[in-house]
C-alpha positions, -999 to 999 in steps of 0.1 A, spaced: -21 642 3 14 627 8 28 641 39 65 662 42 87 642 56 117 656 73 150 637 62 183 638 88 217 622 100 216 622 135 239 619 159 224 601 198 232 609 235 240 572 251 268 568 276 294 539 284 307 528 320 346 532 321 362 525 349 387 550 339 368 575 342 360 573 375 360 613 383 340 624 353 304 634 353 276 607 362 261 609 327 288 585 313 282 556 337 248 559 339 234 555 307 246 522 293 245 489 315 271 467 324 273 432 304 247 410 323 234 434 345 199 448 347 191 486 357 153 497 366 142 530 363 116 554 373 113 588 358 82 609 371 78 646 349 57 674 360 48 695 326 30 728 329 18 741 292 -2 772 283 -13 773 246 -32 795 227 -54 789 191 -41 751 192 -37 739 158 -17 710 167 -35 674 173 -1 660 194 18 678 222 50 662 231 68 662 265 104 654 271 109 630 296 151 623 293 177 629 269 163 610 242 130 602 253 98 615 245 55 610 254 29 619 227 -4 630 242 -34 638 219 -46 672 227 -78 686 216 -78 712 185 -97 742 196 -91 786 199 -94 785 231 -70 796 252 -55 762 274 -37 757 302 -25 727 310 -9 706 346 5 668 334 21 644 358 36 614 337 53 586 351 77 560 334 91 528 348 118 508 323 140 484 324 176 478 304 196 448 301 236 448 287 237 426 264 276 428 253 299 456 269 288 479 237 249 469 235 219 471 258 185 460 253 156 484 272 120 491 276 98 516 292 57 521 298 44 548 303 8 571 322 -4 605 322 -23 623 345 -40 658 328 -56 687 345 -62 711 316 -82 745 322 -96 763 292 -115 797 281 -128 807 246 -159 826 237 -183 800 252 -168 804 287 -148 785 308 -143 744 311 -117 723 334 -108 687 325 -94 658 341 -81 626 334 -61 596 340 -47 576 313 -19 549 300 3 567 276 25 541 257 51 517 257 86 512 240 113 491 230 148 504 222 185 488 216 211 511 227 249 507 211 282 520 212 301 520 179 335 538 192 348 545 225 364 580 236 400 583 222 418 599 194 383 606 187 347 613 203 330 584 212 298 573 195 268 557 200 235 548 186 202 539 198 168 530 176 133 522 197 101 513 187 68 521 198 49 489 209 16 507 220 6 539 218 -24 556 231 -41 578 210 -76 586 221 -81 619 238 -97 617 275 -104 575 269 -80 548 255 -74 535 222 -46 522 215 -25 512 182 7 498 173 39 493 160 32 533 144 61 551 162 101 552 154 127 567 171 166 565 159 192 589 162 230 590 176 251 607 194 290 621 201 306 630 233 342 641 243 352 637 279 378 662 295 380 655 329 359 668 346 339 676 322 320 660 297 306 682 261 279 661 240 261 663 215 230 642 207 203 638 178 175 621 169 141 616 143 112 608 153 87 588 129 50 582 129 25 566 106 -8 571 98 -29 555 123 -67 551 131 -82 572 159 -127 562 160 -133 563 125 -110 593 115 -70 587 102 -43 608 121 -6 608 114 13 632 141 44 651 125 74 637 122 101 656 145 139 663 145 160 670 178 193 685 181 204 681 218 240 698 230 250 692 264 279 701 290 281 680 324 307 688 352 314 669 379 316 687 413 330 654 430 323 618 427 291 619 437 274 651 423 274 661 390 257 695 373 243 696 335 236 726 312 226 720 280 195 733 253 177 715 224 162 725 189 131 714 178 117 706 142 82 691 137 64 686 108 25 696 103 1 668 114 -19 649 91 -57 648 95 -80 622 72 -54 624 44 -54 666 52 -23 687 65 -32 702 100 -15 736 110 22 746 103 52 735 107 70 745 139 104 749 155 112 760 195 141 765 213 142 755 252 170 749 282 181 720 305 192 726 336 204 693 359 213 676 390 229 643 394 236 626 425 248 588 432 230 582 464 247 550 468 270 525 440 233 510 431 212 544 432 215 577 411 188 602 413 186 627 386 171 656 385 165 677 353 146 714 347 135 724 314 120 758 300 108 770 264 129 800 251 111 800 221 75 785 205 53 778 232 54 784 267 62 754 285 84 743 310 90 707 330 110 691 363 122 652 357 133 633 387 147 602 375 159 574 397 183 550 385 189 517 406 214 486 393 205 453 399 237 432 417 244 395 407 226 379 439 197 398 423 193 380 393 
């Protein structure tokens, strides 16, 4: 059976460094890296999910603006509850003043609990999740009007076993863009993005996750130079999985809120960090601290 495919023009959250807007929130400067220069990353995401009757084969977790981890779950009526630590270290490089290159790899560690008729079973495990590789650009700076920018990544290797490893590759795409307006001191955005997956082999059964559409809208204010505070939500839509050339489940949509912190440390180190809670669909909720240093010249 030929799977729905959703079908969108998105618009993605990506930020420039402009020196003239030196009193405006630290999500412009820190989201597009200088010409030549390299940035390292390290996000770390604890996700706490409780599920009921799980019909769905992927569960996703949010791990930045535009930036996502697929983690096979397994299908059952039980009741789950579920503790995930994931941790993500990347790398981007400015290519030109308007185009970065990046990449990111990713691991998960799952403590899920879980009741149905049969009793009561706890799992653990400790896996690698997956890795990426994106190009970030900016098409238009902020002036007579918003600035926009676009980003498209690809999923090198993905992990798609459930408690082991077996990975695939190449299966995964991720584009969307995004618009932002800055008013000092404030910054209102708005970013979207599809998500893309192919059928891919999991042990001898085929499994193609849904596709998924994000609609991200965003204020940040900056307190000072060197604090900055974000409030912003995002819409989910995702598509019904695909099992051995059968649909899984429904299709589904959820509602949650961001809450975030920003503060430069020092001119090399940002930390970041970033609350997020369900206010509709299922009942999860996350904590990102992400920690942003630049590389100087006599680094390279």
């Amino acid at each position: 059976m030929v799977k729905d495919r959703f079908f969108i023009s998105c618009f993605l959250l990506s930020l420039m460094i402009p020196t003239a807007y030196a009193d405006l929130p630290l999500t412009i400067e820190d989201l597009l890296t200088a010409e030549r220069r390299w940035r390292i990353e390290l996000n770390t995401t604890y996700s706490n999910n409780d599920k009921t009757n799980l019909d769905s084969r992927y569960g996703i977790i949010q791990i930045g603006q535009n930036q996502f981890i697929s983690i096979p779950t397994s299908v059952s009526d039980a009741r789950q509850n579920s503790d995930i630590l994931a941790i993500s270290i990347g790398a981007r490089y400015g290519l030109t003043l308007n185009s970065e290159l990046y990449s990111r790899i990713s691991g998960i560690a799952e403590y899920t609990r879980s009741m149905n008729t049969d009793g009561r079973s706890n799992v653990r495990d400790i896996r690698a999740s997956d890795l990426w590789f994106g190009l970030n650009h900016r098409f238009s700076d902020d002036n007579e009007t918003p600035a926009l920018l676009g980003f498209a990544e690809v999923a090198l290797a993905e992990n798609v076993a459930w408690q082991d490893e077996e990975f695939v590759y190449g299966k995964s795409l991720l584009i969307g863009m995004t618009t932002y307006r800055a008013i000092d001191p404030i910054v209102l955005s708005l970013t979207t993005g599809y998500n893309y997956s192919q059928t891919r082999d999991v042990g001898k059964n085929e499994d193609n996750p849904g596709d998924f559409i994000f609609v991200n809208p965003s204020m940040s204010f900056a307190i000072n130079n060197q604090v900055t505070t974000t409030v912003g939500g995002r819409w989910q839509a995702r598509d019904r999985d695909e099992y051995n050339g059968k649909q899984w489940g429904i299709r589904t949509t959820k509602t949650s809120m961001d809450f975030g912190l920003g503060y430069s440390w020092s001119k090399k180190l940002t930390l970041q960090v970033n609350s997020r809670f369900d206010i509709s669909g299922e009942a999860n909720s996350s904590t990102s601290l992400n920690m942003i240093y630049k590389l100087s010249q006599k680094h390279l």
